[in-house]
C-alpha positions as CSV (number, residue, x, y, z in Angstrom):
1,X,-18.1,-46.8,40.0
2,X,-17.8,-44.1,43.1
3,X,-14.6,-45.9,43.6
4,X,-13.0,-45.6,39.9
5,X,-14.0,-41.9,40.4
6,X,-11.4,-40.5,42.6
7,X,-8.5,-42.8,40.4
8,X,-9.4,-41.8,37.7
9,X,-9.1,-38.5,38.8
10,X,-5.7,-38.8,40.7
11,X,-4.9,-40.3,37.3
12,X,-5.8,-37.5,35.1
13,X,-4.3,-35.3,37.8
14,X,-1.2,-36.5,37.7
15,X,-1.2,-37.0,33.8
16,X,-2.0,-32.8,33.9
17,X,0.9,-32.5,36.2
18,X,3.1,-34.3,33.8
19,X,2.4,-32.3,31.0
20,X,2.4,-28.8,32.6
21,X,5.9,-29.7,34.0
22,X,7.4,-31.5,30.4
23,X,9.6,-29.1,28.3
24,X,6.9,-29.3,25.3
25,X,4.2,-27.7,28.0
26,X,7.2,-24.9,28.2
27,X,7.0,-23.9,24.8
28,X,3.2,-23.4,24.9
29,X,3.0,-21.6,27.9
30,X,6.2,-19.1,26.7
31,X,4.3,-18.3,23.6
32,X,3.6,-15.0,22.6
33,X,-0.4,-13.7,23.6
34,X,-0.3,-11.7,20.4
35,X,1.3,-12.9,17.1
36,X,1.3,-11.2,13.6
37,X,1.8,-13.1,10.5
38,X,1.5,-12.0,6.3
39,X,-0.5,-13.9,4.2
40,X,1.1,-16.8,2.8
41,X,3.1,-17.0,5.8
42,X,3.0,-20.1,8.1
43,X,4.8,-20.8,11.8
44,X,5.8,-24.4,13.0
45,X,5.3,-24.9,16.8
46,X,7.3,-28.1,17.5
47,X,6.1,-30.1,20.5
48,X,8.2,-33.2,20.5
49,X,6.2,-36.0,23.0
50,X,5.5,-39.2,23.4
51,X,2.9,-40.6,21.2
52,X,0.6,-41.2,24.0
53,X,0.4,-37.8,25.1
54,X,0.3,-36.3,21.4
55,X,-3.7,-36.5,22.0
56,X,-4.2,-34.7,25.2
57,X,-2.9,-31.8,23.9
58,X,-4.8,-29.6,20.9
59,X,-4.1,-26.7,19.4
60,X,-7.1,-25.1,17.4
61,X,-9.0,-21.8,16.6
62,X,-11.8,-20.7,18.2
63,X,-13.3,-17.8,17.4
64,X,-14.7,-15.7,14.3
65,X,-12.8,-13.5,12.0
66,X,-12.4,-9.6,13.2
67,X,-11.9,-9.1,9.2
68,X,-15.3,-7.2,7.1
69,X,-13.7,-9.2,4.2
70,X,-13.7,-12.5,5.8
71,X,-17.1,-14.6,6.9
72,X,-17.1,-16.1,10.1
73,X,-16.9,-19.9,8.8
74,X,-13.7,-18.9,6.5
75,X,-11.0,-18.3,9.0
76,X,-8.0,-16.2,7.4
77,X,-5.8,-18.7,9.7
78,X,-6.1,-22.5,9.7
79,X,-4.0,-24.6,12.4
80,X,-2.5,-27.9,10.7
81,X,-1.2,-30.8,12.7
82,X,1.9,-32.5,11.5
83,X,3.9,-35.3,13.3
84,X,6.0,-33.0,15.7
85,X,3.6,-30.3,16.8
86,X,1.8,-27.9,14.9
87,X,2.0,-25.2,11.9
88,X,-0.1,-22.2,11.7
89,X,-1.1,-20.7,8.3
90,X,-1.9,-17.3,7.3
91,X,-4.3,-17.8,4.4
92,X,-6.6,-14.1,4.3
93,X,-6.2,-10.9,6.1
94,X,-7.9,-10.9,9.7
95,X,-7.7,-12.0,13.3
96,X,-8.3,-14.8,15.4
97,X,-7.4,-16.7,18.7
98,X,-5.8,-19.5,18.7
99,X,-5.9,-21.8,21.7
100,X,-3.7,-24.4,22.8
101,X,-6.4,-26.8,25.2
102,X,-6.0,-30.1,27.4
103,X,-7.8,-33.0,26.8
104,X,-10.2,-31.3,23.9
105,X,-11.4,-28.5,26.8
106,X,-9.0,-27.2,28.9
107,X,-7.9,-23.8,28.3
108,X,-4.1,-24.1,28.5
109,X,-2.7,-21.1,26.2
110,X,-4.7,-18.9,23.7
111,X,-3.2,-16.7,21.3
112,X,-4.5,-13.7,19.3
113,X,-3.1,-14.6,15.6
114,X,-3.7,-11.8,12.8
115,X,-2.9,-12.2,9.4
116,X,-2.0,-9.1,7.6
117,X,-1.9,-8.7,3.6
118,X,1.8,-8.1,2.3
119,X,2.5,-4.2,2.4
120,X,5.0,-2.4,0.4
121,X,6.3,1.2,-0.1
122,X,8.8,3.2,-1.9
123,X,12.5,3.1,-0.1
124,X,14.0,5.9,1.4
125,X,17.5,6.8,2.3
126,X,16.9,10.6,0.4
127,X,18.4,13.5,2.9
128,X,16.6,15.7,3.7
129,X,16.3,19.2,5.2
130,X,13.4,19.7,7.8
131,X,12.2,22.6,9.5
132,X,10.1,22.2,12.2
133,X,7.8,25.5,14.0
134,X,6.4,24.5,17.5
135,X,3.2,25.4,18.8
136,X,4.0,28.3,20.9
137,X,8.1,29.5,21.6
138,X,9.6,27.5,23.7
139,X,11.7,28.7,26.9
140,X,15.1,27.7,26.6
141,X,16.8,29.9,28.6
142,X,17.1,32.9,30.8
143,X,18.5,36.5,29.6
144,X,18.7,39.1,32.2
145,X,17.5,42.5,31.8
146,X,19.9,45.6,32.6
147,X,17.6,48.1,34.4
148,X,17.7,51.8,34.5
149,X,19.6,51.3,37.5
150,X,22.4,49.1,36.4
151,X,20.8,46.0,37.6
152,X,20.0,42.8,36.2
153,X,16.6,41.6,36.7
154,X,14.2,38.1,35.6
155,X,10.9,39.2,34.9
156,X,9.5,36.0,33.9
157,X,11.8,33.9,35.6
158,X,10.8,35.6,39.2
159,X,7.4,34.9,38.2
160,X,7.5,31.4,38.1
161,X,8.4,30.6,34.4
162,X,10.7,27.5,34.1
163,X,12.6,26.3,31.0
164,X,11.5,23.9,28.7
165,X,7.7,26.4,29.3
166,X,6.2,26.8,26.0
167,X,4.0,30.7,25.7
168,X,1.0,29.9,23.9
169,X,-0.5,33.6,24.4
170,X,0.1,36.6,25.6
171,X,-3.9,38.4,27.2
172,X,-5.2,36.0,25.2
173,X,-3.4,36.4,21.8
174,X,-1.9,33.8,20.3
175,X,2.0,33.4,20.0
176,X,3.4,31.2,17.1
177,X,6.8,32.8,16.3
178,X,9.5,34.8,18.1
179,X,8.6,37.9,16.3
180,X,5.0,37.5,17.7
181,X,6.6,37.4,21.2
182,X,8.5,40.1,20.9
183,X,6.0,42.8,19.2
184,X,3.4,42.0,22.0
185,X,5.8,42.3,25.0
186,X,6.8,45.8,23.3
187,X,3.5,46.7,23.1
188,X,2.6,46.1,26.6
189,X,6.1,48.5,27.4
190,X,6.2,47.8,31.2
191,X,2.2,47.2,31.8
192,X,1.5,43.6,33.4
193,X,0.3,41.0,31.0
194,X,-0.9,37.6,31.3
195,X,1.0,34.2,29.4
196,X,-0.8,31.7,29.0
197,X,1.9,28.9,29.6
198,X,2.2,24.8,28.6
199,X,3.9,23.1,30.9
200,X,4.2,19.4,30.2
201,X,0.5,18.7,30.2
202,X,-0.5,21.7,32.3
203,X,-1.7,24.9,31.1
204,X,-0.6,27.9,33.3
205,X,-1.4,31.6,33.4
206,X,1.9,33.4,34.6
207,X,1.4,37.5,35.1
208,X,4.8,39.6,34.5
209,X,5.7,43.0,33.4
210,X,8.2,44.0,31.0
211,X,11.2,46.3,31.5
212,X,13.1,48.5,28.9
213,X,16.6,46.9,27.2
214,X,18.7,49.8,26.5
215,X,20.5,47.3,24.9
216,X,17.8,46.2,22.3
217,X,16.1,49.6,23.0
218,X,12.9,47.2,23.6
219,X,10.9,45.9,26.7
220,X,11.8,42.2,27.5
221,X,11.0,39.8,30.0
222,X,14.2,38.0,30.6
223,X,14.2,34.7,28.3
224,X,15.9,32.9,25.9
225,X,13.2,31.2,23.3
226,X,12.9,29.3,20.3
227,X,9.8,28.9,18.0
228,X,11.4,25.9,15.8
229,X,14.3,23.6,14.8
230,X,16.0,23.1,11.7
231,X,18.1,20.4,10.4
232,X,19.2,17.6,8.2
233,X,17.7,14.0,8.5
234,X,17.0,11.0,6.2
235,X,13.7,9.8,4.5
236,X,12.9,6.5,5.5
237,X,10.0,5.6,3.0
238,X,7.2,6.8,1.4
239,X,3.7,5.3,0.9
240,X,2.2,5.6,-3.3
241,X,-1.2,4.8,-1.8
242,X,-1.4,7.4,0.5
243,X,1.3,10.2,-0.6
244,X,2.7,9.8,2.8
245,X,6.1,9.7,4.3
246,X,7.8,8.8,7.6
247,X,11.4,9.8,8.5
248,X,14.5,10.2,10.6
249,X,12.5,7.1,12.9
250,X,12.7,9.5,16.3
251,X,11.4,12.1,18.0
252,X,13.0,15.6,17.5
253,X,13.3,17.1,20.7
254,X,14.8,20.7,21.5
255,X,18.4,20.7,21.9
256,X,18.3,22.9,25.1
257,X,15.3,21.8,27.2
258,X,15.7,18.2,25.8
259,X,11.5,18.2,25.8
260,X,9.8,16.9,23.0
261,X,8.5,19.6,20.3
262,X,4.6,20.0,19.6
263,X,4.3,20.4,15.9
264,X,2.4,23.6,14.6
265,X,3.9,23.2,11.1
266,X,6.8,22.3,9.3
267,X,8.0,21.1,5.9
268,X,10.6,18.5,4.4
269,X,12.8,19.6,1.5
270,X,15.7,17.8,-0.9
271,X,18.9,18.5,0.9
272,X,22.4,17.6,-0.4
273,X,25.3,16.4,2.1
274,X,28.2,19.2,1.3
275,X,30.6,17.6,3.8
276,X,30.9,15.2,6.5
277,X,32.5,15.4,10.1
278,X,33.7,11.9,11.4
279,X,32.6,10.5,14.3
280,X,34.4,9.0,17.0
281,X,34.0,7.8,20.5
282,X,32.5,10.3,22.9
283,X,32.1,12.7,20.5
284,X,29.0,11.9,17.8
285,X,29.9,12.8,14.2
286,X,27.4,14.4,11.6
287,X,26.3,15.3,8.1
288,X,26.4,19.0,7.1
289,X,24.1,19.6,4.2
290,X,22.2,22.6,2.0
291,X,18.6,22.9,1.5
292,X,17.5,22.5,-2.1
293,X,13.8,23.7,-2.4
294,X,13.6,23.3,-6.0
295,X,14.2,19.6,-5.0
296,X,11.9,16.8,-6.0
297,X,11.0,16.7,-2.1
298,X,8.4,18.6,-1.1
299,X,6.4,17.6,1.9
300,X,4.7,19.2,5.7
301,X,5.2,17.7,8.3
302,X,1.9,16.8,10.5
303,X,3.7,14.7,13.5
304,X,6.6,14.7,15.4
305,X,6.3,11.0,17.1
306,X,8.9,8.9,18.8
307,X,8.9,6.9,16.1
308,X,10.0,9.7,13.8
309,X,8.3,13.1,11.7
310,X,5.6,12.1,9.6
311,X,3.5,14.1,6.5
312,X,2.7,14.1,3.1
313,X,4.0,15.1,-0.2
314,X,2.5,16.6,-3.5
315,X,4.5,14.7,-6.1
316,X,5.2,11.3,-6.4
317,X,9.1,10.3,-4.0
318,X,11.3,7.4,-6.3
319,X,14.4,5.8,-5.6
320,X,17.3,4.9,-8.0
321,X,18.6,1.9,-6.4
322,X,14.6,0.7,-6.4
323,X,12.3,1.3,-9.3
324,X,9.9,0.0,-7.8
325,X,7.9,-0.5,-4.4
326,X,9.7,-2.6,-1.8
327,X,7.6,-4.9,0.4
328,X,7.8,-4.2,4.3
329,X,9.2,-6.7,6.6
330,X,8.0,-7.3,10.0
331,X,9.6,-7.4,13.7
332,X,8.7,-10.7,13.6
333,X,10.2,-11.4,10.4
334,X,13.4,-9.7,11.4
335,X,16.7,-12.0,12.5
336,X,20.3,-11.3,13.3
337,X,23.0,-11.0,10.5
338,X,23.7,-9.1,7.3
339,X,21.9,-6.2,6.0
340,X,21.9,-2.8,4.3
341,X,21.2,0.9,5.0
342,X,20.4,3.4,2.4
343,X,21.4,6.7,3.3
344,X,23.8,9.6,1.4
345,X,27.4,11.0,2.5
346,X,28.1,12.8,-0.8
347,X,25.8,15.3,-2.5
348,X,22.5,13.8,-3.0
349,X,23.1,10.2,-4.4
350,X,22.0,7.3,-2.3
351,X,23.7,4.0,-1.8
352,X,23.5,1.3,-0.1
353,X,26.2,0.2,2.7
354,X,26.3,-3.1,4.5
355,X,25.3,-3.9,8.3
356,X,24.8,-6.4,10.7
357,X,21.9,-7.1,12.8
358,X,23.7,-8.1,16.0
359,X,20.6,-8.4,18.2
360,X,16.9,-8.1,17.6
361,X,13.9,-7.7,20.4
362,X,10.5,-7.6,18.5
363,X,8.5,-7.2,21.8
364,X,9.9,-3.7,21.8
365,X,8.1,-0.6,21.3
366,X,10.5,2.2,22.4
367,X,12.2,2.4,19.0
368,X,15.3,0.3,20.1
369,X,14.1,-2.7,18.5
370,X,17.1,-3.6,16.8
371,X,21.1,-3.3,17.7
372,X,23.1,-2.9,14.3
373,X,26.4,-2.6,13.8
374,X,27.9,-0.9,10.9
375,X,30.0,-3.0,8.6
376,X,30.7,-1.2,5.3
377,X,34.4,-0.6,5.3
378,X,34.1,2.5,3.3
379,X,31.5,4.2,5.2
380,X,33.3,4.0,8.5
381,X,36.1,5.7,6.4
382,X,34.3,8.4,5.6
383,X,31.9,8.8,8.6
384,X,33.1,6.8,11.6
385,X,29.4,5.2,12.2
386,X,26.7,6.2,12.4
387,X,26.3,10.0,13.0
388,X,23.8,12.9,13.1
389,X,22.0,13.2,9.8
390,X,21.8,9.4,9.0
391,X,19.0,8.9,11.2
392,X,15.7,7.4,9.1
393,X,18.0,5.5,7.0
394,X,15.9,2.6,6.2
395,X,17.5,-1.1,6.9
396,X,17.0,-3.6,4.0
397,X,17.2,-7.3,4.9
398,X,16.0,-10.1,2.8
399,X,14.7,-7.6,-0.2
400,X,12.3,-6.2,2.6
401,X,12.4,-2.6,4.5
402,X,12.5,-3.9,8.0
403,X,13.0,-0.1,9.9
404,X,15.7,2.8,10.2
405,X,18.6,3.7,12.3
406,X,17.7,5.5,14.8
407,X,20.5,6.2,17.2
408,X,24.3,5.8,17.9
409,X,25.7,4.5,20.9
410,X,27.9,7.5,21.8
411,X,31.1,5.9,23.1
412,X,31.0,3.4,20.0
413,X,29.7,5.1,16.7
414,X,30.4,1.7,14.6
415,X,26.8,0.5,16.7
416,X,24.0,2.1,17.1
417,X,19.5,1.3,17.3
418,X,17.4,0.7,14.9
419,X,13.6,1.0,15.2
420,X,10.9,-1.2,12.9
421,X,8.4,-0.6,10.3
422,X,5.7,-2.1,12.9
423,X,6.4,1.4,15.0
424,X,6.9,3.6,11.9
425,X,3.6,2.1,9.9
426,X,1.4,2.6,13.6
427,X,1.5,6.1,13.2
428,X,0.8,6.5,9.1
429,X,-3.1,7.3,8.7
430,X,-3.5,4.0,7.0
431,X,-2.6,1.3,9.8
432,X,18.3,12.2,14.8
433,X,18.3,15.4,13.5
434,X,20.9,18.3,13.7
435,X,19.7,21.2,15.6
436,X,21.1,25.0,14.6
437,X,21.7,26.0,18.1
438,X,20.0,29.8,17.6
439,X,18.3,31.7,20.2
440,X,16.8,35.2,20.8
441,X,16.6,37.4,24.1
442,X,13.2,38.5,25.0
């Protein structure tokens, strides 16, 4: 027997071998660790092999169910064998791992499977006018002040302030708008005072005195700020269950300081698109709209995320082209070829143009999921691409919302990103924009 040990072993080591180093031991090894799927939804994973090693290889879940809906003993997934490898089944909403094993015990490849209930969510593709107010003014600039003497002089800047600063106080009173800014610098006149300054993730106190413009016949400190950012994006979809929206499917960052903008408050409203300026290679196009606040859009804004702005609305958001609620697709569920956007180029109607999905990465989580090229002869006519304005339209494949564009790629406006409704639903409470280029001297 002690000598049918070590053959057997040699035997069972070579038979591991053999496996680990066949093309079906590939496939499990290159699968993902995390997998999503919607109830009702199944997976095939095909492992063509030889009959005789068909055995030595399992795939089966262990575990209990993360789910308060689902007991331990019901698993929401079930793991079916079929004559060329193996087919996972959603059946429930919940979570488990599933583990791919050698020889009944040996851990090979486990996977954590979750199986989601179908979602769905009224379409966008409304435009919309946003207006965004930052917590604190941001620095965008620096202004010199003309002295008594003829010179020009940088309070602020001298002191250490740097663009892209954002003055939360001033001795300890808060700023939230230029006009805050610029009656407590006037009251100081040329006394020192203390600003209490974010910078990235540091808070600074910076000490500077004012001096008198004779050209503003005020005391300044040398900057150019900005408390806010207004513009025209698109509505990408909005939630009946929970009254909120997500839109434009990107961050909006300050034009000047390129820095991300802290939301203190803001509001969406119905815009309509007046005009449209083409664009073309090098040179990004846009839509150039009106605000309508007697709109049926209506909404704050409570986050400003790199997946887009977020809020909620008081009355209930439809679509035309949709009466009803669409269901949400999936990255995983996402594959290359023909689409649709919804967005508007003309007043305020919404239509629907067609795309192509030319590449698709669902392991990404940067909001450049998805390449997408338009295709819609008439919309190229009109716009060029994809341009300023259109971002947030939502992308329809299959009868499912699957994301939004996001952004153009600026030497060929016919492509562009597009980012999906994984990212966008991860920052609801339940799971590019146009800048007007105005600044003040203070």
């Amino acid at each position: 027997m002690r000598k049918i040990r070590p053959v057997i072993g040699v035997i069972l080591a070579l038979l591991f071998l053999a496996i680990c180093f066949s093309p079906q031991a590939r496939i499990v090894l290159t699968l993902p660790d995390n997998q999503k799927m919607i109830v009702g939804e199944s997976s095939e994973i095909v492992l063509e092999m030889p009959e005789i090693l068909q055995k030595y290889i399992q795939m089966q879940v262990v575990g209990g169910s993360s789910s308060v809906f689902t007991a331990p003993v019901d698993s929401p997934v079930i793991v079916n064998r079929q004559s060329n490898g193996y087919e996972i089944v959603a059946l429930k909403p919940g979570q488990v791992d599933v583990a791919v094993k050698l020889l009944g015990y040996i851990p090979v490849k486990s996977m954590a499977v979750e199986a989601i209930a179908p979602y769905r969510v009224v379409v966008g593709g409304h435009s919309i006018g946003v207006m965004l107010q930052s917590k604190g003014v941001m620095v965008v600039g620096f202004a010199p002040v003309v002295d008594e003497n003829g010179e020009k002089v940088y309070p602020a800047r001298d002191k250490g302030m740097q663009i892209g600063d954002r003055i939360l106080k001033i001795d300890g009173q808060g700023v939230s708008t230029e006009n805050d800014l610029a009656r407590l610098i006037d009251a100081h006149h040329n006394e020192k005072m203390v600003l209490t300054v974010q910078r990235r993730e540091e808070v600074l106190e910076v000490p500077v005195a004012g001096y008198y413009c004779s050209e503003t016949q005020r005391y300044r400190i040398g900057l150019y700020v900005r408390d806010g950012v207004v513009g025209v994006g698109t509505l990408t979809f909005w939630d009946p269950q929970t009254h909120e929206y997500a839109a434009l499917g990107h961050v909006i960052i300050d034009a000047d300081t390129r820095q991300n903008i802290e939301v203190l408050s803001g509001k969406i409203v119905s815009a309509s698109v007046q005009t449209i300026k083409p664009g073309r290679p090098g040179r990004p196009g846009e839509k150039i709209g009106i605000f309508n606040s007697e709109g049926n859009i209506q909404g704050n804004i409570t986050k400003n995320t790199g997946f887009g702005i977020f809020g909620s609305t008081d009355e209930d958001i439809t679509n035309p082209l949709h009466r009803y609620s669409m269901e949400v697709g999936y990255a995983h569920q996402v594959k290359k070829g023909p689409a649709q956007i919804y967005t508007v180029i003309n007043g305020d109607d919404i239509e629907a143009f067609d795309i192509v999905i030319e590449k698709v990465y669902p392991e990404r989580r940067n909001g450049k999921g998805m390449v997408v090229r338009i295709a819609d002869q008439r919309l190229l006519n009109v716009t060029g691409g994809i341009i300023q304005g259109m971002s947030g339209s939502p992308i329809i494949q299959d009868n499912r919302i699957v994301g939004a564009i996001t952004h153009v790629f600026l030497n060929d406006p016919q492509r562009g990103y597009g980012v999906f409704m994984d990212n966008m639903l991860s920052e609801t409470s339940d799971n590019e924009i146009k800048q007007l280029n105005v600044s003040t001297k203070y």
